[in-house]
C-alpha positions in Angstrom: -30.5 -10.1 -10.1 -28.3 -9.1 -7.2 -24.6 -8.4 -8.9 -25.8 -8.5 -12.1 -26.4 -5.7 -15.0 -27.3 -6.6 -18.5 -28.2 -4.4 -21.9 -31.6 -3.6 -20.5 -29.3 -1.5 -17.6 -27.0 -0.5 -20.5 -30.3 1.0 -22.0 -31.6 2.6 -19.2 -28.6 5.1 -19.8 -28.4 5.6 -23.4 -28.2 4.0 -26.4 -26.4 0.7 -25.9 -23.9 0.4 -29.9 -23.0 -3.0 -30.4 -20.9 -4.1 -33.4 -22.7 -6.5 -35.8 -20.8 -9.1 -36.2 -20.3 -9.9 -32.5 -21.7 -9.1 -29.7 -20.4 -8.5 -25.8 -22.3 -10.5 -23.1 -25.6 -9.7 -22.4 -25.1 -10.1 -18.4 -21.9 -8.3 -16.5 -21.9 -10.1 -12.7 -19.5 -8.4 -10.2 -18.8 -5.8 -13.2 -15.1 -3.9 -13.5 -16.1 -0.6 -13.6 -13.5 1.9 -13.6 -13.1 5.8 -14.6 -9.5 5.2 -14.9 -8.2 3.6 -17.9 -5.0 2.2 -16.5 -7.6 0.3 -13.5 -8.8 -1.7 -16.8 -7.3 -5.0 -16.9 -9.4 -7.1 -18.7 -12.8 -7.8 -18.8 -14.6 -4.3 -17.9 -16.9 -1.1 -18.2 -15.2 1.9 -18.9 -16.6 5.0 -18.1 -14.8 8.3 -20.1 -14.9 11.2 -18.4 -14.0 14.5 -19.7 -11.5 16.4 -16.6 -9.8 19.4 -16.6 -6.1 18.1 -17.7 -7.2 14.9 -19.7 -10.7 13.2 -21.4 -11.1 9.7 -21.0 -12.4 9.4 -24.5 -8.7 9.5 -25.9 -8.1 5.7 -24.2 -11.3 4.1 -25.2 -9.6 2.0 -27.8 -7.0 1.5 -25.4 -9.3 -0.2 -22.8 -10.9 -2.3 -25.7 -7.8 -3.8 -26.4 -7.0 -4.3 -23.0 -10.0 -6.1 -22.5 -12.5 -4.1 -21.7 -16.3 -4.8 -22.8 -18.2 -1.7 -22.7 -17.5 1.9 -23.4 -19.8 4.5 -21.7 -18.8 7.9 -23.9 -20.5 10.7 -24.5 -23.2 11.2 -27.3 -20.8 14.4 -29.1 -17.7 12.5 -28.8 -19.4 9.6 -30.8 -20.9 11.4 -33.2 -17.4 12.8 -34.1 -16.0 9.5 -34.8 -14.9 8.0 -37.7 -16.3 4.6 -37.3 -18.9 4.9 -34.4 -19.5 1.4 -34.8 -17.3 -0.3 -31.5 -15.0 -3.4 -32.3 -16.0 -7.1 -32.2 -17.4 -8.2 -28.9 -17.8 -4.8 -27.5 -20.4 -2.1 -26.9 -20.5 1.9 -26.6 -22.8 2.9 -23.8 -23.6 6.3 -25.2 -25.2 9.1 -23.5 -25.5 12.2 -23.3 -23.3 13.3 -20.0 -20.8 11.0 -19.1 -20.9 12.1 -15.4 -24.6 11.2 -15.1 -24.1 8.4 -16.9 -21.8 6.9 -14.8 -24.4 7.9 -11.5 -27.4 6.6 -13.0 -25.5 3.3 -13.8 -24.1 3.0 -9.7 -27.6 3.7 -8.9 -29.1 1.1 -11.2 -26.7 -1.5 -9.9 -27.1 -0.2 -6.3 -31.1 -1.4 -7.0 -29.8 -5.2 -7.3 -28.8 -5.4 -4.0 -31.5 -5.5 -1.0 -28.8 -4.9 1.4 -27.9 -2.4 4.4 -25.6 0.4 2.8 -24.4 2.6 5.7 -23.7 5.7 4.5 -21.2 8.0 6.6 -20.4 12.1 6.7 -19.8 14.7 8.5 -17.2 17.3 9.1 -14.1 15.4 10.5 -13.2 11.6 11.1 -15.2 9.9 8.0 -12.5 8.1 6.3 -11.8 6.7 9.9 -14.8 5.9 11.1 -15.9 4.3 8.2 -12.7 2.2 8.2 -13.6 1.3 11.8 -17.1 0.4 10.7 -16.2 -1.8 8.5 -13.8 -3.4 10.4 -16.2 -4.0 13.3 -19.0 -5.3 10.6 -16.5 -7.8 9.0 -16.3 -9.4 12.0 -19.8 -10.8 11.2 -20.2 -9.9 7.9 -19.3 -9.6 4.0 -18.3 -5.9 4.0 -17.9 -4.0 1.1 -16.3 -0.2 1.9 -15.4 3.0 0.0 -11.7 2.5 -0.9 -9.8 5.5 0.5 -11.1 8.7 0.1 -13.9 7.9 -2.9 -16.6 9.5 -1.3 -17.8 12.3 -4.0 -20.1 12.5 -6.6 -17.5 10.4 -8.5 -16.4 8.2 -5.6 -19.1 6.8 -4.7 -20.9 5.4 -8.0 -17.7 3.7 -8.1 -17.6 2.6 -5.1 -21.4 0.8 -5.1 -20.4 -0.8 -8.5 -17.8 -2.1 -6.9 -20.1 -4.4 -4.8 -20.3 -7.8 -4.9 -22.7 -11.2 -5.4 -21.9 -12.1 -1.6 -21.4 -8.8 -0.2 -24.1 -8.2 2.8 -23.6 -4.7 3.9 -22.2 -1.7 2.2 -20.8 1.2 4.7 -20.2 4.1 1.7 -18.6 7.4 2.9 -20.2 10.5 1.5 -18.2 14.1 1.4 -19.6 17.3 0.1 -18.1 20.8 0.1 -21.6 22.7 -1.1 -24.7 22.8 -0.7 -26.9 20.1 -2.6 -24.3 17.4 -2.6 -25.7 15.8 0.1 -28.9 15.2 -2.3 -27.2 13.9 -4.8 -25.2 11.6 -3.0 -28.1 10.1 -1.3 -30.0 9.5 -4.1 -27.1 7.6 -5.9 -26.5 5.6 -2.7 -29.9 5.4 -1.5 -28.5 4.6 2.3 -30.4 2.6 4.2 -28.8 3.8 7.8 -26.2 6.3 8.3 -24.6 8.5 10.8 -22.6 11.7 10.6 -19.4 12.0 12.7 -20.0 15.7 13.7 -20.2 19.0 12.2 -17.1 21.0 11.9 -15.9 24.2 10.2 -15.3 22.1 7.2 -15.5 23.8 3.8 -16.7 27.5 4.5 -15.6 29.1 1.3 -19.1 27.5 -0.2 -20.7 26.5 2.8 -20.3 29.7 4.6 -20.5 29.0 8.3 -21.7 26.0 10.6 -25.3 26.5 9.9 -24.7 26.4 6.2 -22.5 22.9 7.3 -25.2 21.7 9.1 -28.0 22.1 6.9 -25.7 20.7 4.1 -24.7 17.7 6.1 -28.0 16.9 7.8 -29.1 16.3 4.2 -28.4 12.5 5.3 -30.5 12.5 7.7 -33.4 14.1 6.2 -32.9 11.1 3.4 -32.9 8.5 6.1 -36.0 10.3 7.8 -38.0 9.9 4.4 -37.4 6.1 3.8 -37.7 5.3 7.4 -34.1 4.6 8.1 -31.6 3.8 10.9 -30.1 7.3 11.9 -26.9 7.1 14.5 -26.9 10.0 16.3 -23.7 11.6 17.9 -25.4 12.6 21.3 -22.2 14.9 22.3 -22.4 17.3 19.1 -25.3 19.6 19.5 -25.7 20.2 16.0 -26.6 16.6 15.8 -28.3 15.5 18.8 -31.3 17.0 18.6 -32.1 14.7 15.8 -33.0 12.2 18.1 -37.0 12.3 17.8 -37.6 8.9 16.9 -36.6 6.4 19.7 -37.1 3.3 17.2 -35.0 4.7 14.4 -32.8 6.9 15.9 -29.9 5.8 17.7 -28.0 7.4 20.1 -23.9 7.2 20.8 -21.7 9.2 22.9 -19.0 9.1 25.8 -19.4 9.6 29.2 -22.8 8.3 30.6 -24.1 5.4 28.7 -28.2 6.7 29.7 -30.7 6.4 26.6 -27.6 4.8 24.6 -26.7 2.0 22.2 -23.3 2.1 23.9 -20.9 4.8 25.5 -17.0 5.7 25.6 -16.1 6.1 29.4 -12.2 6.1 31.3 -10.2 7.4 27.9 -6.9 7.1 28.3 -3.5 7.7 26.4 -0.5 5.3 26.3 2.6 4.5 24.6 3.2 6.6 21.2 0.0 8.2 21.8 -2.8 5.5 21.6 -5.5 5.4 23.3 -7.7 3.4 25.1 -11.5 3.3 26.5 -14.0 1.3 28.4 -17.4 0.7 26.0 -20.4 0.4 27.8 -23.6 -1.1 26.3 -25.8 -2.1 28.3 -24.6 -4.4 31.3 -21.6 -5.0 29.8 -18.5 -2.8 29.7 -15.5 -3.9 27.6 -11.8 -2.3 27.5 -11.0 -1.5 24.3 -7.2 -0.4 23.3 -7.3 1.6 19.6 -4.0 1.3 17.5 -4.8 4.7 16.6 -3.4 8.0 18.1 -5.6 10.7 19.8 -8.3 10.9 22.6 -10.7 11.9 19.3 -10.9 8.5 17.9 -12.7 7.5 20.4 -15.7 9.6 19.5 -15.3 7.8 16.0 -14.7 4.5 17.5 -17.6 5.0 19.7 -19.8 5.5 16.5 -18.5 2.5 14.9 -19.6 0.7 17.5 -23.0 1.1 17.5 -23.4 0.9 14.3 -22.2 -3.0 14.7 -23.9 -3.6 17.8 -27.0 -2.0 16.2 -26.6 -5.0 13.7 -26.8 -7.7 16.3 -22.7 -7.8 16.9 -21.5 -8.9 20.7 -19.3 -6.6 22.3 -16.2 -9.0 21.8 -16.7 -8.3 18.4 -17.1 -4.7 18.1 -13.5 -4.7 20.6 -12.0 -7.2 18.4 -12.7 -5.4 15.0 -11.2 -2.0 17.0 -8.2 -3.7 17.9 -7.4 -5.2 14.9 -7.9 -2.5 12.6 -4.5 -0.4 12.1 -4.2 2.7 10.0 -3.2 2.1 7.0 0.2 3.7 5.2 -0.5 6.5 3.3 -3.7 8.1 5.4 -1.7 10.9 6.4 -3.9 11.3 9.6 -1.8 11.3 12.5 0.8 8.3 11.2 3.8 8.2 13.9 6.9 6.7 13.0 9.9 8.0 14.7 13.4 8.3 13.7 16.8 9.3 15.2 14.4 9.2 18.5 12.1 11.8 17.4 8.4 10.7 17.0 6.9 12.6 14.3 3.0 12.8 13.9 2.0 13.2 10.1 -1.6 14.7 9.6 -0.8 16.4 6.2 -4.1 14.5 4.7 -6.3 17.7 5.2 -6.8 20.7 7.6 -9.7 22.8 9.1 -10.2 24.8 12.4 -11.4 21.6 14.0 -9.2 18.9 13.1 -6.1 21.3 13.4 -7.2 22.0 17.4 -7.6 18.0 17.3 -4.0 17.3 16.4 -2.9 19.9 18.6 -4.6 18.0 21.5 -3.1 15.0 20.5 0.2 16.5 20.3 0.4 17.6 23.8 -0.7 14.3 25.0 1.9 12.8 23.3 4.4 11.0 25.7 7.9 12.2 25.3 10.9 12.9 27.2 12.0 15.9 25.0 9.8 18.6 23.7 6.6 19.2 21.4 6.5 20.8 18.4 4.0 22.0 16.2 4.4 22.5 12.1 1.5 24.3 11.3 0.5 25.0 7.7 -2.5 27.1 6.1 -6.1 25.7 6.4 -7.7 26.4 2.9 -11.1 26.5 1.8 -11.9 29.3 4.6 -13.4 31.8 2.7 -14.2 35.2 4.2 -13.4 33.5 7.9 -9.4 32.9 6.9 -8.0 35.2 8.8 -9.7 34.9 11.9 -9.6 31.0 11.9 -5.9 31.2 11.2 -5.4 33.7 14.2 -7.7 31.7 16.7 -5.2 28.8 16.3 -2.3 31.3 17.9 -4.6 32.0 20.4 -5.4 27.9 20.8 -2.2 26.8 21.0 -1.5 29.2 24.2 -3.2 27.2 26.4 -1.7 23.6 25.4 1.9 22.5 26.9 3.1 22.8 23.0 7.0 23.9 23.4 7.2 25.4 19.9 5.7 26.0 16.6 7.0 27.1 13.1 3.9 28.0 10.4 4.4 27.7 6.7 2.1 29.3 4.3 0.6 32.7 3.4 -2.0 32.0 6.1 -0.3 30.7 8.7 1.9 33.0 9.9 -1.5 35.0 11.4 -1.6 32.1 14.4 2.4 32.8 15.0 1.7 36.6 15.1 -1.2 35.8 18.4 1.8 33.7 20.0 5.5 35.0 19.2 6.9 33.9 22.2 6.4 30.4 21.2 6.2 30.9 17.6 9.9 29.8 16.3 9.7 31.2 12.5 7.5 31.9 9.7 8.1 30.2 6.2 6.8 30.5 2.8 9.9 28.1 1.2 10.4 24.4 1.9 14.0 24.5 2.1 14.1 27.2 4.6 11.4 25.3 6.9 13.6 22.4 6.8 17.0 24.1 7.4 15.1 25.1 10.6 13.7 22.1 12.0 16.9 20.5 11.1 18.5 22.9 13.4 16.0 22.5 15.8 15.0 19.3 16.3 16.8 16.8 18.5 15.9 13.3 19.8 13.2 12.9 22.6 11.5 15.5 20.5 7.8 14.8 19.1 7.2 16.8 16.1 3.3 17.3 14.5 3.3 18.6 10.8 -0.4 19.5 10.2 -2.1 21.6 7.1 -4.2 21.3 4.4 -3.3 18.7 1.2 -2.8 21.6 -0.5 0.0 22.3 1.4 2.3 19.2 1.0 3.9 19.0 4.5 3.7 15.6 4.1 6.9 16.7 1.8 8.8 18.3 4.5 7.9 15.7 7.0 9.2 12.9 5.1 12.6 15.0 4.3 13.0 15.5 7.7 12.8 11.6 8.5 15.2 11.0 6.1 17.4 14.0 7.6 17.3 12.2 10.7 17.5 8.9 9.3 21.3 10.0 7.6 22.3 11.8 11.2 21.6 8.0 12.9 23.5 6.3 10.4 26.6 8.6 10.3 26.7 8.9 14.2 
């Protein structure tokens, strides 16, 4: 029954232990399930998970009183109790890998619903895209999404069991960062259609270069090849486009000419604080769109969200009015403006690779402003043997943009200043000292871009800059 598990699920996983004297229901619809104990709030399936700093096992009583009606733990961990048997009205789920456990369960639940799930990778642009999917798809649908960035092999069991009775199509995003995750993403998810947004220098320290990214991506589509699925095909990546064998399954997107199609991005252009705009063809009909996102390169995600909905029997009005009316939410870190003191500051601090670092370098120097641009540039991690190089290329990058100044921060970093010292306004390896400097630096008019890897926390130094500035407006 779509929504619905029941012991005979429970069962499928391990050994369902129910306490004698009462028992939990026999049928969960629209379960709770959560990895986190503090996301428990009443009725609910907990899953314990053993991490690194903490094991979930030490709340499981917790979550019982709190209202939860199964356990899923792990066969040693019950073994090692006391009382194995569970309290009144609830259940252990016990089995032998939590982790699995969890999968198999996501994938069980998954099997109750005869729906589209659009699954969604690639190198850069997934969270947004699949945020633009799903806003396009909502205009005609129940949409149920990944919530932020929950697209791993934990992510994304969560995600499907978060799915409910009325929901009609599932857009899931899948990341991976080595080989064979791909597999086993797909065969949790079981996508029915899917797309991947490009392929990137994403990852190298375990997929090596962009074969090994390509391969490992690509995964998706040889999935969708084997069950006879929708594949969207970016037709301006060439690591992508030759996919396109199939003319019934496989469909094409792009910008510039619209030719063999779904739809096409033409006229991009960049306004006020950055955002931009494009004509979408399909067809006959052309329709100009205006993004409330910033850069020329969410187009090329916009673009793909577009045929997914038009692939899905969505007008053109709708896929321009679920564009429009999707605005990136606080707390992406991927390219959010707000400006203060009159200095626009871009913050990408979500993540950083080759590609998306040349990305929001483009988008700086599109930027409108009536004072200067300047770059904070932080290391790109998860490089591997191609560090160095990568981090030098972006010296040699950033000569040929109308960037005013940069300042790098990081052990990495300071390679790209070394390719461009003319331009390059200081190296940094302390927070402090980085902000003393822009402090000194930066004055209103200015547009200032703090880009790096998460690993990095620039979001740190952006937001003590804003508040810097914030102070100097209120004293002045």
């Amino acid at each position: 029954m779509k929504g619905v598990l029941t012991w005979e699920d429970f069962r499928k996983c391990g050994e369902l232990v129910l306490n004698p004297e009462a028992h939990p229901r026999r049928e969960v619809q629209d379960p709770v399930a959560a990895i986190d104990s503090r996301a428990i709030d009443g009725p609910g399936i907990f899953i314990a998970l053993r991490g690194e700093s903490t094991d979930g096992h030490r709340f499981v009583q917790d979550v019982f009183r709190r209202g939860a009606d199964f356990a899923m733990v792990s066969r040693e961990w019950h073994s090692l109790e006391k009382d194995p048997v569970p309290p009144p009205g609830k259940a252990y789920i016990v089995v032998q890998d939590t982790e699995k456990g969890l999968q198999e369960l996501a994938s069980i639940y998954r099997d109750t619903f005869p729906i589209p799930v659009v699954g969604i990778g690639g190198s850069n642009g997934k969270t947004t895209t699949k945020e633009m999917t799903a806003a396009v798809l909502r205009t005609g649908f129940k949409v149920h999404v990944s919530r932020g960035n929950f697209n791993n092999h934990l992510g994304v069991p969560i995600t499907l069991l978060g799915m409910r009775r009325d929901t009609e199509i599932a857009v899931v995003e899948m990341g991976i960062n080595h080989p064979g995750e791909m597999e086993l993403l797909t065969a949790i998810a079981r996508p029915t259609d899917g797309l991947l947004t490009n392929i990137g220098h994403e990852h190298l320290e375990f997929l090596i270069d962009l074969e090994g990214v390509r391969l490992a991506e690509r995964k998706l589509f040889d999935w969708l090849d084997r069950c006879r699925g929708t594949i969207f095909v970016n037709a301006d990546d060439s690591r992508l486009a030759d996919a396109a064998t199939d003319s019934e399954r496989h469909v094409l997107y792009g910008t510039g000419s619209p030719e063999g199609r779904i739809c096409s991005a033409e006229s991009v252009s960049v306004g006020h604080g950055g955002r931009v705009s494009f004509t979408l063809t399909a067809g006959a009909v052309r329709e100009q769109v205006f993004l409330q996102f910033t850069g020329r390169h969410n187009v090329q995600n916009a673009v793909a969200a577009a045929a997914v909905g038009l692939h899905f029997g969505l007008s053109t009005a709708q896929v321009k009015a679920g564009l429009e009316g999707l605005l990136p939410e606080s707390g992406w870190k991927r390219l959010e403006l707000s400006e203060e003191g009159g200095v626009t500051i871009i913050n990408d601090t979500y993540n950083a690779n080759p590609d998306s670092m040349r990305l929001a370098l483009d988008t700086l120097a599109d930027m409108p402003c009536s004072g200067r641009r300047i770059a904070v540039i932080g290391d790109m991690l998860e490089l591997g043997a191609t560090a160095e190089d990568e981090h030098r290329s972006i010296g040699r990058y950033l000569a040929g943009l109308p960037i005013d100044m940069f300042f790098t921060f990081g052990a990495l970093a300071g390679l790209g200043g070394r390719e461009l010292p003319e331009r390059c306004r200081g190296h940094f390896t302390g927070r402090d000292e980085l902000l003393h400097a822009l402090q000194e630096e930066v004055r209103s008019g200015d547009a200032v871009l703090f880009k790096g890897s998460r690993g990095m926390h620039l979001e740190q130094t952006a937001g003590a800059l804003i508040l810097e500035l914030k102070k100097g407006t209120q004293t002045s």
